[in-house]
C-alpha positions in Angstrom: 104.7 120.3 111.2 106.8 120.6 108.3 107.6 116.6 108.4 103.9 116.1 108.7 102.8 118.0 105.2 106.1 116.4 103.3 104.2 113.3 104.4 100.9 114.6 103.3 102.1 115.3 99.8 103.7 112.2 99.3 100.6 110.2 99.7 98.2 112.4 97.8 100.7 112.1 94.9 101.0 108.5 95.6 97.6 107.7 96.2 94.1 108.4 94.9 93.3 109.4 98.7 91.4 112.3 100.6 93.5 112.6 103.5 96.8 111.2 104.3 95.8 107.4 102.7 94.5 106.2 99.7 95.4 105.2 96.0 96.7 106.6 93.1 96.8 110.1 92.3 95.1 110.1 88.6 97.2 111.2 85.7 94.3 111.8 83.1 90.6 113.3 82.4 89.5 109.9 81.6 90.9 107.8 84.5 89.5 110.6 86.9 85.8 110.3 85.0 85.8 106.3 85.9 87.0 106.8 89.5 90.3 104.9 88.8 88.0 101.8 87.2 89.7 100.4 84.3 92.3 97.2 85.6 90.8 95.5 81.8 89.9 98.3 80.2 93.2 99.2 78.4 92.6 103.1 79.8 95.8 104.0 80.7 98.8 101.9 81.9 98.6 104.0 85.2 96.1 101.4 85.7 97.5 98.5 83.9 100.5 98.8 81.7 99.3 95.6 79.7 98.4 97.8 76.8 96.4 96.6 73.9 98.0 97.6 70.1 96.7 101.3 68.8 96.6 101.8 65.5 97.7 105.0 65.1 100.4 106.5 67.6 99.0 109.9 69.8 100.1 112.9 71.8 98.6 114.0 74.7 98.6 116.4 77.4 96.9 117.4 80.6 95.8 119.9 82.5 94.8 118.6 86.4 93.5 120.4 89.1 93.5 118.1 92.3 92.7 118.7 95.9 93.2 122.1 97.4 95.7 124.5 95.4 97.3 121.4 93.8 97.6 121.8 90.4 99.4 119.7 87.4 100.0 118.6 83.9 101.0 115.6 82.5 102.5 115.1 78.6 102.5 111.8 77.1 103.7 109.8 73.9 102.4 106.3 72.8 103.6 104.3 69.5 104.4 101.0 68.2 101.7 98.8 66.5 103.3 95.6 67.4 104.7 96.9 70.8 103.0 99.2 72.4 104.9 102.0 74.2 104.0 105.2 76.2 106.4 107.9 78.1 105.4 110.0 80.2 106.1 113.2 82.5 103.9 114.5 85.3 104.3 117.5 87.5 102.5 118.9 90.4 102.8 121.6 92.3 101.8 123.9 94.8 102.4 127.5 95.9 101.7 130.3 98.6 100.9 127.5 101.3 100.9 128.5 104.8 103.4 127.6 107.0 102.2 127.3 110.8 104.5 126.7 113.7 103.7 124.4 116.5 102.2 126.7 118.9 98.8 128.2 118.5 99.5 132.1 116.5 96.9 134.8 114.8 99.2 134.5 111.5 101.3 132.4 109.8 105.2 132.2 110.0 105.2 132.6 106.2 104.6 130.7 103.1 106.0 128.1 100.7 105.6 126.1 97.7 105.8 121.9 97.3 106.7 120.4 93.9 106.5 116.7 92.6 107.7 115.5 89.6 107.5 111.8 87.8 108.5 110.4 84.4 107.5 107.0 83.3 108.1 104.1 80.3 105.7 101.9 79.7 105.7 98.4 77.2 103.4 95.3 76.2 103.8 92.7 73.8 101.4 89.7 73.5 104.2 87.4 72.7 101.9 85.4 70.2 99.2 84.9 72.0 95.5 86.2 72.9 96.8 88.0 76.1 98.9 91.0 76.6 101.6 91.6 79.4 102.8 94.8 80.5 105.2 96.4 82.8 105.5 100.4 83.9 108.7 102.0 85.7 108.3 105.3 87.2 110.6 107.3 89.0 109.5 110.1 91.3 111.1 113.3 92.7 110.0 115.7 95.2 111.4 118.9 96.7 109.7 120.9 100.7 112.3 123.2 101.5 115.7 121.6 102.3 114.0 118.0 101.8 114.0 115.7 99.0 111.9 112.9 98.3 113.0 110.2 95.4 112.0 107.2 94.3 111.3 104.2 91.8 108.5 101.8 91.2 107.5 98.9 88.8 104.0 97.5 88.4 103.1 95.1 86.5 99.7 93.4 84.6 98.1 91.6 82.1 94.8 91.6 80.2 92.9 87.9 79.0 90.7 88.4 76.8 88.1 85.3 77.3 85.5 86.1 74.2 84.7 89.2 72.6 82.5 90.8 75.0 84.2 89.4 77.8 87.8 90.9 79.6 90.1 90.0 82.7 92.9 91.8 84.0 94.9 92.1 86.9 97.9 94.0 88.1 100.3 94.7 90.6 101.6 98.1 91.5 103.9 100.2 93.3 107.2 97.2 93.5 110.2 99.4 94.3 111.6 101.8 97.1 111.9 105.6 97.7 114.4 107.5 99.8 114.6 111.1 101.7 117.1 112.8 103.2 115.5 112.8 106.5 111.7 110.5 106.1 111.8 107.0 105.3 108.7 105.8 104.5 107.7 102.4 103.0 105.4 102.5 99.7 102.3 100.7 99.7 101.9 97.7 97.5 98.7 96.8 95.9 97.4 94.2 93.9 94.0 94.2 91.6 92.0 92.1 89.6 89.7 93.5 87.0 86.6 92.7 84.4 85.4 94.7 81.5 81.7 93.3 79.7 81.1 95.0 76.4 77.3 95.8 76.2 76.7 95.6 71.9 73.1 96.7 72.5 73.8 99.7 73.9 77.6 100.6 72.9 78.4 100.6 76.5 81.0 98.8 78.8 80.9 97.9 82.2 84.4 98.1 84.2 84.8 96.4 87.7 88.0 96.5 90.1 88.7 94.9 93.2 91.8 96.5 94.9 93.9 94.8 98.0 96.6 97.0 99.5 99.6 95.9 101.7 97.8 97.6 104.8 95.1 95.6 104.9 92.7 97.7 103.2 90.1 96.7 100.0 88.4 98.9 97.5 86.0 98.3 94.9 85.4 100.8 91.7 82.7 100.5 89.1 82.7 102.3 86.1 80.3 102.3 82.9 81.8 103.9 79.5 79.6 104.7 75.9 80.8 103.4 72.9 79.7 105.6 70.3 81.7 107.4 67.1 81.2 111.4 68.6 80.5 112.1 72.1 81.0 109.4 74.8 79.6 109.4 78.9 81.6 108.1 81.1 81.0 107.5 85.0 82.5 105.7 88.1 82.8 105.1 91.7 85.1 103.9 94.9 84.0 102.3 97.4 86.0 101.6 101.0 86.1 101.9 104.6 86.7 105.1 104.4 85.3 106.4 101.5 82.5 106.9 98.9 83.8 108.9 96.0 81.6 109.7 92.6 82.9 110.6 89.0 81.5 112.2 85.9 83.4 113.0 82.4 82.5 112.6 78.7 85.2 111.9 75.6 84.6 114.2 72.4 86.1 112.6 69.2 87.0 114.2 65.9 89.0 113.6 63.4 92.4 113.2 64.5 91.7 115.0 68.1 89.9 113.4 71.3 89.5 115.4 74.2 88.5 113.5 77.9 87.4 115.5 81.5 86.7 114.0 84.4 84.9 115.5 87.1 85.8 114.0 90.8 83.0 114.5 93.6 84.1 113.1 97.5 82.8 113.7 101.1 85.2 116.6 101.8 84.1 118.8 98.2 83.5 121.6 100.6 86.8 121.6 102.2 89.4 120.4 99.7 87.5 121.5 96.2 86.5 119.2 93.5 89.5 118.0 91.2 88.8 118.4 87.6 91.0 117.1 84.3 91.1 117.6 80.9 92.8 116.0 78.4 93.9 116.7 74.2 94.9 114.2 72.5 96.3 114.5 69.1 96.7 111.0 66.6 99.4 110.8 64.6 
C-alpha cells in the first residue's frame, strides 16, 4: 500500500494527470487557466524553455492548491534582456493522510504526510537569428516515510516565429533519470509541437498543442488568451483517451504588478476537488 501511494505521488507531481497517469503537474495560475496550452506561447518554460526576451526582469510566487489535500508554492526569478533566465523552486506537500493496511479495518493504522520538492534553471538565446532555443534542468526530491525519491530532467524547445501573427514551437521534455531507495521507475518522455495565431481584431490568441508521450498515448490542448492593457480571460482544454479537462483564469495588470488564477475543472471534481492557482508577480 505504502509502495502504491509513493507511486501515486510521483506521477501527480510529474504529470498533469487525474489518477496515477498523465502530464505535467502545473507550476503557475496562468499555465493552469490554459490547461497546460502554450508549447509557442512563451508562458512559462515549464512548457517550453525557449523563452522570448522580457524587458523588464520579475518576481513571482505562487500559491497552488491541486488534487485532494495537496497543496504548494512555487517562487521564481527571471532576468537578462539578451539571455533570458528563470530559477525556480516548487514545493508540495501533503499532511494528515490516512494510512490503511492491507486488510479490510473500521479505522486507519494512523496518518502521515508526503513532501516533494524541485528547483529549476532555465536559459534561451536566439543566437542571431529570428528563433529562440531553450533548455530547462530540474531536479526533483521526494520524501514517504523511510523512502526517497530523487531525480534530474532536461527538456528542451524552440519557438519560430514565421510572421507576426503567426508562431511554431515544439519541445521535448522529461530527458533524464530518477532513483529510490527501494522503486525504480522509468520517467515518461514526451515530445510536443505547438502554434500560437495572434487575432489583431480582437486582442486575442489562439494556442494549440499536440502532445506524444513514450507510452503510446496523444493529447491535444487548446487555449484562447485576451490581449488587452488591464484585465485579460484566459481559457483552455485537454483532450485524451482518458480525459476531458476544462480551465478558466483571468490576468489583472497594473503598474509594476500582474496577478494570474487559474481555475482547473475535470471528471473526478467531486472526488478529488478542483485545483486552483494564483500567482503575484512583481517587475523589476
Amino acid at each position: 500500500m505504502i509502495r502504491l501511494f509513493l507511486v501515486y505521488i510521483f506521477f501527480i507531481t510529474n504529470s498533469f494527470a487525474i489518477g496515477l497517469q498523465g502530464l505535467i503537474i502545473p507550476q503557475s495560475g496562468q499555465i493552469l487557466a490554459t490547461s497546460g496550452t502554450g508549447i509557442a506561447g512563451d508562458i512559462d518554460p515549464a512548457l517550453n524553455p525557449a523563452m522570448k526576451v522580457s524587458s523588464h526582469p520579475f518576481m513571482q510566487f505562487s500559491i497552488n492548491r491541486w488534487l485532494g489535500d495537496v497543496n504548494g508554492s512555487q517562487t521564481l526569478f527571471r532576468w537578462g534582456n539578451e539571455i533570458p533566465k528563470q530559477v525556480s523552486i516548487q514545493s508540495w506537500s501533503a499532511k494528515d493522510l490516512e494510512l490503511w493496511g492491507d486488510s479490510p479495518d473500521n479505522r486507519p493504522l494512523g496518518s502521515f504526510g508526503v513532501h516533494w520538492t524541485a528547483a529549476a534553471f532555465s536559459i534561451s538565446h536566439h543566437f542571431n537569428t529570428p528563433y529562440h532555443f531553450g533548455l530547462r534542468i530540474q531536479t526533483h526530491y521526494s520524501h514517504l516515510f523511510t523512502e526517497t525519491l530523487s531525480g534530474i530532467t532536461l527538456d528542451a524547445g524552440t519557438i519560430m516565429p514565421l510572421g507576426p501573427s503567426l508562431t511554431l514551437g515544439a519541445v521535448i521534455r522529461n530527458i533524464g533519470y530518477e532513483y529510490t531507495n527501494n522503486l525504480r521507475a522509468e520517467l515518461p518522455m514526451e515530445g510536443g509541437i505547438g502554434g500560437a495565431v495572434k487575432l489583431p481584431f480582437v486582442k486575442a490568441s489562439i494556442l494549440t498543442d499536440l502532445l506524444y508521450k513514450s507510452d503510446q498515448r496523444q493529447e491535444f490542448r487548446f487555449g484562447i488568451t485576451t490581449n488587452w492593457k488591464w484585465l485579460n480571460v484566459i481559457a483552455g482544454t485537454s483532450i485524451s483517451e482518458n480525459r476531458n479537462a476544462k480551465s478558466l483564469g483571468f490576468s489583472f495588470n497594473y503598474r509594476r504588478w500582474k496577478i494570474n488564477y487559474g481555475i482547473y475543472f475535470h471528471e473526478n471534481s467531486a472526488v478529488l476537488g478542483t485545483p486552483k492557482f494564483l500567482d503575484v508577480r512583481r517587475y523589476l
